[in-house]
VOGU-3710 file (C-alpha; in Angstrom, 3 decimals, decimal comma):
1> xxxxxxxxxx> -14,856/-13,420/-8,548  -18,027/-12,094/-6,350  -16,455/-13,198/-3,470  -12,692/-11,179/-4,423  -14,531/-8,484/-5,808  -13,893/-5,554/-3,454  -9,767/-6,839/-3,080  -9,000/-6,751/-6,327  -8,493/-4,959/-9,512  -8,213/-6,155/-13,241
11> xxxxxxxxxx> -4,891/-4,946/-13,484  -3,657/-6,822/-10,674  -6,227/-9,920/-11,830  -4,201/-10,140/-14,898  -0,907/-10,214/-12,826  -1,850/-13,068/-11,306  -4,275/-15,170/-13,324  -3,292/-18,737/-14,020  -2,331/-17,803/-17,584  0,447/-14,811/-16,379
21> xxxxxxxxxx> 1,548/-17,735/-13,592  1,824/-20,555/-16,161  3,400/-18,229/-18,455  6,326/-17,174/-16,119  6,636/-20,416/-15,175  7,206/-21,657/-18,591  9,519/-18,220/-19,188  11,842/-20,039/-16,505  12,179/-23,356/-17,864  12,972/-21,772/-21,339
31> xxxxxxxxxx> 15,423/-19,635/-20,675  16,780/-22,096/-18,048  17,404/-24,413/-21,515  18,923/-21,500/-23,485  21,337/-20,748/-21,528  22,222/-24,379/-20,305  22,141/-25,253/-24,173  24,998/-22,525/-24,672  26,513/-24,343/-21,868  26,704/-27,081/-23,893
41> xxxxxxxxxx> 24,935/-28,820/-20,990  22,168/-29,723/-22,949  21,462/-29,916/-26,968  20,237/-26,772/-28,726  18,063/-28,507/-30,461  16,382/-29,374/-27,002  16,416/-25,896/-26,099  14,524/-24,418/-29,408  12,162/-27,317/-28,950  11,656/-25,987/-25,178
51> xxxxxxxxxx> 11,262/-22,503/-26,510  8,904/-22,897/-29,261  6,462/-24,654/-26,589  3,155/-22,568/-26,602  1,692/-21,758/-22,735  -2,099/-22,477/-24,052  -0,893/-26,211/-24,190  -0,945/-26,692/-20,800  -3,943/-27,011/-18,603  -4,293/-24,859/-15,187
61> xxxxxxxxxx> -7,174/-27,109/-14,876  -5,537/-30,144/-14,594  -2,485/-29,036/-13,301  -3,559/-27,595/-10,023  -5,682/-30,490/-9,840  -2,807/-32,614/-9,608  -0,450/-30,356/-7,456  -1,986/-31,499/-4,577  -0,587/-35,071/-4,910  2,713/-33,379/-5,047
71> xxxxxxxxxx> 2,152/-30,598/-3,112  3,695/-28,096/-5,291  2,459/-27,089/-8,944  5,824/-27,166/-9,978  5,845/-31,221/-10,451  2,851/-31,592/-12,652  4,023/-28,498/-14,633  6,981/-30,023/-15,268  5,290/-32,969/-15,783  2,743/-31,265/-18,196
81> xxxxxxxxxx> 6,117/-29,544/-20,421  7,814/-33,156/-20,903  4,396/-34,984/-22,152  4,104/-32,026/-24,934  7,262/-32,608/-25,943  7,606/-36,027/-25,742  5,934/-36,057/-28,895  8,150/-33,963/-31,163  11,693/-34,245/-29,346  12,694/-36,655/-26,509
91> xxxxxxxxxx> 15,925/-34,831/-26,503  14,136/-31,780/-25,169  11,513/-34,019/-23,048  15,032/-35,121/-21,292  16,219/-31,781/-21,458  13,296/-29,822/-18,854  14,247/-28,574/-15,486  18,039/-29,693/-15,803  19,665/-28,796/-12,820  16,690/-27,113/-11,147
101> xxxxxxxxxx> 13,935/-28,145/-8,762  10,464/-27,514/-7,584  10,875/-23,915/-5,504  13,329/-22,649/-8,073  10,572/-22,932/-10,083  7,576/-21,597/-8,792  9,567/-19,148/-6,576  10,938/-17,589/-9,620  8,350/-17,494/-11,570  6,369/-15,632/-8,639
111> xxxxxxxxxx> 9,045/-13,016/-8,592  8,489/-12,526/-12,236  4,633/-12,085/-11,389  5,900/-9,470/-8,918  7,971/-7,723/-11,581  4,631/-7,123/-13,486  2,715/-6,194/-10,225  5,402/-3,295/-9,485  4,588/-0,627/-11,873  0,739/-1,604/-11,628
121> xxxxxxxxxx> 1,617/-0,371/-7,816  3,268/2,294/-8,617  0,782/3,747/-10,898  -2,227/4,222/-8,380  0,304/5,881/-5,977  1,461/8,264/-8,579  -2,118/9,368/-9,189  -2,749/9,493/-5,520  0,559/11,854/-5,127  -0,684/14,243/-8,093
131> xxxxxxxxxx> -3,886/14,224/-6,404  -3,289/14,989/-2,939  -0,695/17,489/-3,754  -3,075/19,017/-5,951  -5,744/19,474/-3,389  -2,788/20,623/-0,763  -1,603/23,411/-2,896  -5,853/24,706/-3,703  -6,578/24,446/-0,081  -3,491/26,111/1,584
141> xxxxxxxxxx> -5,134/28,661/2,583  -8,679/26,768/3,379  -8,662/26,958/7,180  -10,988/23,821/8,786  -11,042/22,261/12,663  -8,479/19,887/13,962  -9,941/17,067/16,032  -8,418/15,169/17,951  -10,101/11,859/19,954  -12,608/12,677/17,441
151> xxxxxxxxxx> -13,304/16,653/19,330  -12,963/20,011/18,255  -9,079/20,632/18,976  -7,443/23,840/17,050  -7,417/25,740/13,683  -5,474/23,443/10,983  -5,437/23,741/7,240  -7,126/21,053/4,583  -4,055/21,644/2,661  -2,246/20,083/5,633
161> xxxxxxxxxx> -4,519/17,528/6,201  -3,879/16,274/2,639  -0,228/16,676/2,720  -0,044/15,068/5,732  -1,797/11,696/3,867  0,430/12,189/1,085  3,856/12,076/3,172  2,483/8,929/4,611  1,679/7,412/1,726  4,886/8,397/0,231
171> xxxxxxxxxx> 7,028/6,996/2,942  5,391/3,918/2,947  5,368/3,273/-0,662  8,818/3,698/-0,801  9,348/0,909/1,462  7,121/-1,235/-0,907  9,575/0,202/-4,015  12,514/-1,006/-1,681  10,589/-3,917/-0,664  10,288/-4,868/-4,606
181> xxxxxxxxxx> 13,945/-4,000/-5,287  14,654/-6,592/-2,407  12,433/-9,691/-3,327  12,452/-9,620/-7,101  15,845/-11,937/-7,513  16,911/-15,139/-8,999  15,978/-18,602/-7,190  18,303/-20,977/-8,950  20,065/-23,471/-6,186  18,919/-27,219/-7,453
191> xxxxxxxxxx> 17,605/-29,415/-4,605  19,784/-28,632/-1,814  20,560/-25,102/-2,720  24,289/-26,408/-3,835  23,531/-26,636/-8,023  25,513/-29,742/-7,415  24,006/-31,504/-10,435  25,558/-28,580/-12,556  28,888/-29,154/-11,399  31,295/-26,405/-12,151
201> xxxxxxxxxx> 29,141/-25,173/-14,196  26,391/-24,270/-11,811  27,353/-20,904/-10,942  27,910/-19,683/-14,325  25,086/-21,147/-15,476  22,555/-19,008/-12,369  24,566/-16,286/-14,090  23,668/-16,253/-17,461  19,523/-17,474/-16,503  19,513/-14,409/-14,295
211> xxxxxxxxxx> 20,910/-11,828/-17,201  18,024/-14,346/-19,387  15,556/-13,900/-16,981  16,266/-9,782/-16,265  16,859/-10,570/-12,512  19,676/-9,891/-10,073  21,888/-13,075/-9,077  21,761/-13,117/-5,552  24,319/-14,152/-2,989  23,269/-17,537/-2,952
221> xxxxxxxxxx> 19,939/-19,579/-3,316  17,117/-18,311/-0,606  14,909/-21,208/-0,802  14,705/-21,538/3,648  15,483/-17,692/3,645  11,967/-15,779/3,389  12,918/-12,179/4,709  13,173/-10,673/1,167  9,739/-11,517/0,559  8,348/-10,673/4,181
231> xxxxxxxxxx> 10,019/-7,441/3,655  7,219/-6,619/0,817  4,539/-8,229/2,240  4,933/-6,471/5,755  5,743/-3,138/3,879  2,848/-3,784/1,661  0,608/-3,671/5,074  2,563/-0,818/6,503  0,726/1,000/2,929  -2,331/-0,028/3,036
241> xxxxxxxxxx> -2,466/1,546/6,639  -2,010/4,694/5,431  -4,105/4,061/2,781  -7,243/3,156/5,084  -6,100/6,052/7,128  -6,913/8,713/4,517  -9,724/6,875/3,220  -11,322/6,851/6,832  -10,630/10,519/7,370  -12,494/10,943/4,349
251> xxxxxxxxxx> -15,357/8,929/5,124  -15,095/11,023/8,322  -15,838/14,264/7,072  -18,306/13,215/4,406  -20,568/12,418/7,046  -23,843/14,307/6,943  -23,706/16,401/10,088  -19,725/17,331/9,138  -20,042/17,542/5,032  -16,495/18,902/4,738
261> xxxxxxxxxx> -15,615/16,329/1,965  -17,510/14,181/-0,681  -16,595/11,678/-2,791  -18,244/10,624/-5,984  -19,901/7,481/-3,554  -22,410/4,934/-4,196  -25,731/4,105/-3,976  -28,125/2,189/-1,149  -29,751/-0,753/-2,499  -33,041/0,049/0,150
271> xxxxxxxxxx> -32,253/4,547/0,895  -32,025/6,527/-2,179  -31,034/9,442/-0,406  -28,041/8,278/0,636  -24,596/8,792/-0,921  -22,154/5,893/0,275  -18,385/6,728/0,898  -18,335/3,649/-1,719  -14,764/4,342/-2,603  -13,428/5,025/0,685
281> xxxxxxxxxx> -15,046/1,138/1,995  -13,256/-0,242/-0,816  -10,018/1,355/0,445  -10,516/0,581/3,695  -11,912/-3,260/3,090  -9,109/-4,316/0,934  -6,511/-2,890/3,238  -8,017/-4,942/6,641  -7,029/-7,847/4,845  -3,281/-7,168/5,217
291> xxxxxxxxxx> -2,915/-7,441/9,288  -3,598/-10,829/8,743  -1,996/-12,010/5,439  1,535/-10,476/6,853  0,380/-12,316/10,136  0,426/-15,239/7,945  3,519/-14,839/5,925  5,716/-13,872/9,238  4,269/-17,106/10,852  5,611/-19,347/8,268
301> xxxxxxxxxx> 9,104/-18,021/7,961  10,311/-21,022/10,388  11,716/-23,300/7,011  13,399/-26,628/8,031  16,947/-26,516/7,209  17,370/-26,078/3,293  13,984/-26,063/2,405  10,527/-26,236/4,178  8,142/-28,664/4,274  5,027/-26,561/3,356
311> xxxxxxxxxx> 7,208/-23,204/2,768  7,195/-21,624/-0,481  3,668/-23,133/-2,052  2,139/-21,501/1,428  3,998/-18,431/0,119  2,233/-18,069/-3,031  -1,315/-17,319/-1,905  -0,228/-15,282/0,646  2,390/-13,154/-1,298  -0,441/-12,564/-4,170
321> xxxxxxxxxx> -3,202/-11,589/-2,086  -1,296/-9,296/-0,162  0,079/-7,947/-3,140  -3,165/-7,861/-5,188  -5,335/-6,468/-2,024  -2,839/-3,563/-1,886  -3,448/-2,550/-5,228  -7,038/-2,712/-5,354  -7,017/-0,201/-2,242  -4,681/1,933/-3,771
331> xxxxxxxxxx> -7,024/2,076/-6,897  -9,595/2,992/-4,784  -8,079/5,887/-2,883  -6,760/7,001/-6,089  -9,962/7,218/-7,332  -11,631/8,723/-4,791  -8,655/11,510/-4,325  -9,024/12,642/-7,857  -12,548/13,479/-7,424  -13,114/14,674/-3,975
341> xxxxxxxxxx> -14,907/17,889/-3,544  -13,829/20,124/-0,663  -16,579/22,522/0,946  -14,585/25,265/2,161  -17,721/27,339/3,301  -18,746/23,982/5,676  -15,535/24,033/7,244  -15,708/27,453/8,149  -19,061/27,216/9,504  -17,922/24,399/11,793
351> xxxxxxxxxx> -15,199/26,611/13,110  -17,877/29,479/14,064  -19,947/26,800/15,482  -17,069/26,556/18,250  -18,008/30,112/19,017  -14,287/30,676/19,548  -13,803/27,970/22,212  -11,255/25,989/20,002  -9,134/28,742/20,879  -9,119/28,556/24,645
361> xxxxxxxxxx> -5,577/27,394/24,911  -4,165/30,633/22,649  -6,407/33,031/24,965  -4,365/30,864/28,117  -1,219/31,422/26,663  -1,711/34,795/26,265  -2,894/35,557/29,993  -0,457/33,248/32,030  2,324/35,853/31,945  0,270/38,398/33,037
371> xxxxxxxxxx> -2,263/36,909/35,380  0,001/33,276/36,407  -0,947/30,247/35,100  -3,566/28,987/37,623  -5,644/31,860/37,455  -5,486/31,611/33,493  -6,536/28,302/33,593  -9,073/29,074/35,978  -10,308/32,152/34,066  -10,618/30,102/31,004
381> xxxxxxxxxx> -12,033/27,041/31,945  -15,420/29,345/34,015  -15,134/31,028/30,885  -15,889/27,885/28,673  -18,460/26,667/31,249  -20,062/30,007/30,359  -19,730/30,295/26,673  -21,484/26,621/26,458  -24,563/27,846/25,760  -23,772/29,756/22,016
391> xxxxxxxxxx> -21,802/32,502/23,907  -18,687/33,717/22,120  -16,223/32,271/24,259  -13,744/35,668/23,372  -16,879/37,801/24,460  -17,550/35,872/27,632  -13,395/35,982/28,471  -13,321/39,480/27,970  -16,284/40,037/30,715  -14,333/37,674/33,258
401> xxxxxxxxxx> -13,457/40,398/36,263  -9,583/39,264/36,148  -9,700/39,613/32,183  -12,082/42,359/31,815  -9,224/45,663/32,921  -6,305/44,113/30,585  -8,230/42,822/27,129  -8,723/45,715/24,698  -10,730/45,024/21,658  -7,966/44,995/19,131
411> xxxxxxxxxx> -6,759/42,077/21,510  -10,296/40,404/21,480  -10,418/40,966/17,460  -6,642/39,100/17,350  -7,791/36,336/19,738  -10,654/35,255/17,963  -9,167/35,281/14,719  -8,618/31,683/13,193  -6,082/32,492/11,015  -3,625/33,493/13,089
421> xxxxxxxxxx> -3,849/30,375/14,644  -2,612/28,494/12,561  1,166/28,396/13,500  3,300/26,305/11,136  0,782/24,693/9,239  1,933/25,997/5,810  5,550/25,113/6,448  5,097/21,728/7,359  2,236/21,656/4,398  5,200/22,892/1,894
431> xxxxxxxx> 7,838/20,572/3,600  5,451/17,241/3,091  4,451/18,588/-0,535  8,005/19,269/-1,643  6,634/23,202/-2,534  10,028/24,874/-3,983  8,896/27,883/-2,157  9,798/26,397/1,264
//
């Protein structure tokens, strides 16, 4: 737990705990005997006996202990469901797994975990959408400086900046939503991916267990076939990107000497001045873990023939952490996005603090028709070199000798005005936000 604690969330904890795993696992195997029962492949009987088996009968403990010997949980899970039943009904004991085998198993059952880890997903991005295009629409009109290579570049909007996260984030989750769609289907193929020990029965029965089970049927068993679940797990770290990338922005401009945004933040254990971006490292700490888990995943896709040697139990781990990391830096951008504080009057001293120089390349677009472009460029840059010192870079332009008989003051007053710099900022902000108005 210490050692998880900033990739993970109790929502997605629950997801994944060895009760929800065991519990999906045993979902399969009962609905599995339903519907072979009304088959008439096995005994009802057998199947109600199956069904009425309780999950807190069977020990995680003991059975992950034991997967290693097998190298798959699925074999002492089955193993675990016959000796509890052996007791009441060896018609049902008989009766487990007909048809199926190991990766059916625990392949299925970790698409039902992902079924449950979905809307958990979904949820932080929909408060992270309501946020940002909250703070987009408030700070439309809050004018702050670009940079760019981490300098002063040109007059942008925060309400951009914000929308700008938010159409990332929205893109990419909709790749995870597609990613979902993709992975969460039936594995049902028996041992060689042919149901053969169903005879002609087999198809009908993946059928009726994926109707049981709430899953689409796919084509055909997947069991060598990994690219549905790379899908998620590569779009999952496609997310978390742009996750980290607005939390770092953030942690950016809550710096001290820029204190253009704040988050509620956390302590120091040794400075009690300090106020941590707390929320933000959580974002961004939980999302470096996915480089490397879809590193992982992508590595392994290589199954032998019709079924890997260490494919699908790999698979588990990987699939779950990237899933579960994911969500626990969406929580914390969520969290942080619903409570940042904006300092509008901070950004606007920053611009000032440019003494106009951020707009060198308007005040060289406006005097390359008149005085050619080399001489504007060379007008403006000995203009910067003399503004450097606190000068205001419109007031030192306007004293240049090839500037100083052409530049009237309502021209000065409309060059050094930030907000008519600003260009299409509000368009592309209403575009990104989905604002009816555009």
């Amino acid at each position: 737990m210490l050692l998880d604690a900033l990739s993970t969330v109790a929502e997605m904890e629950a997801v994944f705990s060895d009760t929800a795993v065991l519990t999906a696992m045993l979902h399969f195997e009962r609905a599995l005997a339903r519907v072979e029962a009304d088959r008439g492949i096995i005994p009802h009987a057998a199947a109600e006996a199956i069904g009425l088996l309780a999950v807190d009968s069977l020990d995680a403990r003991s059975i992950a202990s034991d997967a290693r010997a097998s190298a798959t949980p699925a074999v002492p899970f089955v193993n675990a469901v016959v000796a509890a039943l052996e007791g009441t009904s060896r018609d049902a004991a008989a009766a487990v797994h007909r048809g199926a085998t190991s990766q059916d198993l625990t392949d299925t059952a970790l698409v039902l975990c992902l079924q449950r880890a979905q809307p958990v997903l979904d949820g932080f991005q929909a408060r992270i959408a309501a946020a940002l295009r909250r703070l987009s629409g408030e700070h439309a009109g809050t004018i702050m400086l670009a940079r760019t290579l981490l300098q002063p570049a040109a007059p942008t909007t925060f309400g951009l900046k914000a929308a700008g996260w938010l159409g990332s984030l929205s893109r990419s989750h909709e790749a995870v939503s597609e990613g979902f769609r993709r992975a969460c289907v039936l594995q049902f193929g028996g041992p060689a991916g042919t149901l053969a020990a169903l005879g002609d029965e087999g198809l009908r029965v993946a059928e009726d267990l994926a109707r049981a089970l709430d899953l689409p049927l796919p084509d055909a068993p997947w069991h060598a076939h990994r690219d549905r679940l790379a899908s998620l797990v590569t779009a999952c770290a496609v997310y978390s990107g742009a996750i980290a990338k607005a939390a770092r922005d953030i942690a950016l401009l809550m710096q001290a000497e820029v204190g253009e945004a704040a988050e509620p933040g956390g302590r120091s254990s040794a400075m009690p001045h300090k106020r941590n971006p707390a929320g933000c490292a959580v974002a961004i700490t939980s999302a470096a873990r996915l480089p490397g888990l879809a590193a992982t995943f992508l590595a392994g896709m290589a199954h032998e023939h019709e079924r890997g040697l260490a494919g699908s139990p790999a698979e588990w781990t990987t699939v779950a952490a990237a899933v579960t990391a994911t969500g626990s830096a969406a929580s914390a951008l969520a969290g942080v996005v619903e409570t940042l504080q904006i300092d509008g009057d901070r950004m606007r001293q920053a611009l000032d603090e440019t003494h106009g120089s951020i707009l060198a390349e308007r005040a060289m677009l406006w005097l390359s028709p008149v005085l050619g472009r080399q001489a504007a460029v060379n007008a403006v840059r000995q203009t910067l070199a003399a503004s450097e010192h606190g000068r205001s870079f419109v007031a030192a332009l306007r004293a240049h000798p090839d500037v100083a008989p052409i530049m009237s003051s309502e021209t000065a007053a409309g060059l050094e005005d930030f907000g008519t710099y600003l260009g299409m900022a509000e368009q592309f902000r209403r575009r990104l936000t989905g604002d009816p108005n555009e």
